[in-house]
C-alpha positions as CSV (number, residue, x, y, z in Angstrom):
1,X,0.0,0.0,0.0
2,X,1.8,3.3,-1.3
3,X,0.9,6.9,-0.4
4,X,-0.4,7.1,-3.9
5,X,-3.4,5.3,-2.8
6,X,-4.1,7.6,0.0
7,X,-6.8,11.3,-0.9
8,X,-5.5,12.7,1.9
9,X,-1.7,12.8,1.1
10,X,-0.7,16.0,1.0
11,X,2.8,17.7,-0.3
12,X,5.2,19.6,1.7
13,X,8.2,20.9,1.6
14,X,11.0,20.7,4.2
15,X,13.6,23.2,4.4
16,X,16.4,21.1,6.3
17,X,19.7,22.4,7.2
18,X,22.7,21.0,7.6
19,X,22.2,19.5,11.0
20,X,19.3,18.3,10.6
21,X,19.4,16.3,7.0
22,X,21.9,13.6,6.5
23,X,22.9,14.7,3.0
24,X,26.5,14.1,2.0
25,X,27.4,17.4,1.1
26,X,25.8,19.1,4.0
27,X,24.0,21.9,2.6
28,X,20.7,22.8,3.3
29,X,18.1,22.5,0.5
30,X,14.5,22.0,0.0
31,X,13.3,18.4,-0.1
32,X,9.7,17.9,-1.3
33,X,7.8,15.2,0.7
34,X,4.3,13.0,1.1
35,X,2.8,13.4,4.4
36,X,-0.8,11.5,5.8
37,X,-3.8,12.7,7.0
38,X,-4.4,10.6,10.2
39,X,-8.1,9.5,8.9
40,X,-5.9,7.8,6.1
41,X,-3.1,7.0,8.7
42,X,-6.0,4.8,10.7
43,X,-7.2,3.6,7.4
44,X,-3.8,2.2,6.5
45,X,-3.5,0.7,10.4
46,X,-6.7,-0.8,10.0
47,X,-5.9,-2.7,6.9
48,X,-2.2,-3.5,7.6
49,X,-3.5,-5.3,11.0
50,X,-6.3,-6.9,9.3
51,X,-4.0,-8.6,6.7
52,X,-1.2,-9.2,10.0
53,X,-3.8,-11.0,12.3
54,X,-3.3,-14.7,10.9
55,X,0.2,-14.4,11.3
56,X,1.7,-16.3,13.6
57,X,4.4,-13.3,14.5
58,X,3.7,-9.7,13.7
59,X,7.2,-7.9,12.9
60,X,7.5,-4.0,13.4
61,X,9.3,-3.9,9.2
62,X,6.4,-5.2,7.4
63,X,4.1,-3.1,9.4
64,X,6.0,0.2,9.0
65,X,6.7,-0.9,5.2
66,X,2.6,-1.2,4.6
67,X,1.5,1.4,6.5
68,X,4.0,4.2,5.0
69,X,4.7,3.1,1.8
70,X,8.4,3.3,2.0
71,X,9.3,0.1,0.3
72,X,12.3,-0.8,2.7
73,X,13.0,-4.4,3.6
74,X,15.4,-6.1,5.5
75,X,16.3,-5.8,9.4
76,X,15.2,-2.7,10.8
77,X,18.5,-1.7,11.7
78,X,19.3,-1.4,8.4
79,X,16.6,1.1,6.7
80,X,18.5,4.1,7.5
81,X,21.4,3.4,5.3
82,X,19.2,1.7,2.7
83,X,17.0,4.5,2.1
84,X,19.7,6.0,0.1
85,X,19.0,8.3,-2.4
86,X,15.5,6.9,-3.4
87,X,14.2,8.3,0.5
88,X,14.7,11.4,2.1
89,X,15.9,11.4,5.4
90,X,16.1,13.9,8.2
91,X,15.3,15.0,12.3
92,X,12.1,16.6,11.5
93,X,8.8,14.3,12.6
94,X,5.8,14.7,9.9
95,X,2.8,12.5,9.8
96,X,3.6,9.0,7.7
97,X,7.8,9.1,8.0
98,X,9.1,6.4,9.2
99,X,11.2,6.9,12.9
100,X,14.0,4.4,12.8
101,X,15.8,3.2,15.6
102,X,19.2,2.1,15.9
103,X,20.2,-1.7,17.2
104,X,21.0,-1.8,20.8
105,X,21.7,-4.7,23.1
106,X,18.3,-5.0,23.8
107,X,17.1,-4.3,20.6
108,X,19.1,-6.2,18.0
109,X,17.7,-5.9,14.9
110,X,16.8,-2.1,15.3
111,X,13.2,-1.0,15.1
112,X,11.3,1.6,12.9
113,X,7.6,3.1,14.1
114,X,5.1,5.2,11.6
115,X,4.8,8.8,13.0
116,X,0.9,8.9,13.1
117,X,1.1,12.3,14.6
118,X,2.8,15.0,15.6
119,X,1.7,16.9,19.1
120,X,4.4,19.6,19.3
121,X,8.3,19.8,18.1
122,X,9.5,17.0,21.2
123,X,6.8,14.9,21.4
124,X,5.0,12.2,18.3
125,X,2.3,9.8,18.6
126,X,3.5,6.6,16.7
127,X,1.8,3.6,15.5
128,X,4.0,0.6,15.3
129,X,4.8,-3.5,15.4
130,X,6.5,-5.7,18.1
131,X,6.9,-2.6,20.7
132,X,4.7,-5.1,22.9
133,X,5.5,-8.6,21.6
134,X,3.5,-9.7,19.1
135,X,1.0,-6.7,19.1
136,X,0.4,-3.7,16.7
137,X,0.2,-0.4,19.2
138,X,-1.6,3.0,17.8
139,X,-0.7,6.5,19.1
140,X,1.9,5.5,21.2
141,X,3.7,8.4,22.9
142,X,7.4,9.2,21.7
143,X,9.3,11.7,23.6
144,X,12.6,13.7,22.3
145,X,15.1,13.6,24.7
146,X,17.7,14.7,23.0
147,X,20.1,17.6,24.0
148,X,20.2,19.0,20.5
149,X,16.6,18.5,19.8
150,X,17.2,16.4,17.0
151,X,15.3,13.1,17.7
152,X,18.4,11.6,18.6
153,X,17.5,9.9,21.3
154,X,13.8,9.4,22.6
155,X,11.7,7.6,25.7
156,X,8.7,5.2,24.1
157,X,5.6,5.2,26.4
158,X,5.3,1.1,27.3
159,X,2.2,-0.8,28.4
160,X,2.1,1.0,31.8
161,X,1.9,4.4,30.5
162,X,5.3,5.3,31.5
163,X,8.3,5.9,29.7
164,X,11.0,3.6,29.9
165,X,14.9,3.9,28.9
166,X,16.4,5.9,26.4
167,X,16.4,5.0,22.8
168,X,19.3,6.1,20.5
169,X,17.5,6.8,17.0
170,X,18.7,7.9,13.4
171,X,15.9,9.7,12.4
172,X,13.3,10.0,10.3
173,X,12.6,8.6,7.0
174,X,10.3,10.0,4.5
175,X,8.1,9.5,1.1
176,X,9.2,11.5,-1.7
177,X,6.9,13.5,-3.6
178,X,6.2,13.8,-7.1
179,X,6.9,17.6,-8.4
180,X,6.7,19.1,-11.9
């Protein structure tokens, strides 16, 4: 399911600067992106986890990868590096990018979450696969606790509607738009 599918998608433009794109050259330029409305966001949730309930183990990858668009695969860990060219990336949280979290002991094989929506500049509601073992979890609360503000490093709001350790991140990963 691609963002093509969606009314509701909507262009915008993201004016990222040095810091907070991960372009090679480091310049800041204008990068021209897809972002969801969150009736099609819940749309997209709904449908992903209807075609996810007969499986025996529901992974957070093929969730993200349905519910965004962003045709990634492989180990979450690795969609950062794989986006390449073909995605933008950046530190900036819009509605349908993908947040993609780096491996850690305790997280392996990395983990990436769809940003369903965002409540002010630190703080994203996510929707996302595995976070609670085996379960797909809607408008969970991320929280930027980075120093530099630049979703570096966030708390994840668990099961008991707390927030647990700190999660190093890379960023966000987003749906290119089509311009003329």
């Amino acid at each position: 399911m691609g963002f093509g599918r969606f009314c509701g998608a909507a262009l915008l433009a993201l004016s990222l600067t040095a810091p907070q794109m991960a372009a090679a050259d480091g310049a800041a330029r204008k990068v021209y992106v897809e972002t969801m409305t969150r009736d099609d966001l819940r749309v997209a949730v709904h449908r992903t986890a209807q075609e996810m309930k007969h499986l025996r183990r529901i992974w957070c990858v093929p969730f993200a990868r349905a519910v965004s668009g962003i045709n990634i695969r492989g180990d979450a860990r690795t969609w950062w590096g794989q986006a390449g060219e073909a995605y933008p990336k950046g530190h900036i949280p819009i509605a349908g990018s993908v947040l993609t979290f780096r491996a850690t002991g305790r997280m392996p094989l990395g983990h990436v979450a769809v940003v369903s929506q965002v409540v002010n500049e630190r703080q994203i509601l996510v929707d996302q696969a595995n976070w609670v073992t085996n379960r797909i979890t809607t408008d969970t609360m991320v929280i930027d606790v980075s120093e530099a503000n630049d979703w570096s490093k966030v708390r994840v709001q668990n099961q008991y509607d707390s927030f647990g350790s700190v999660y190093p991140t890379h960023g966000f990963i987003y749906r290119p738009a089509a311009t003329s």
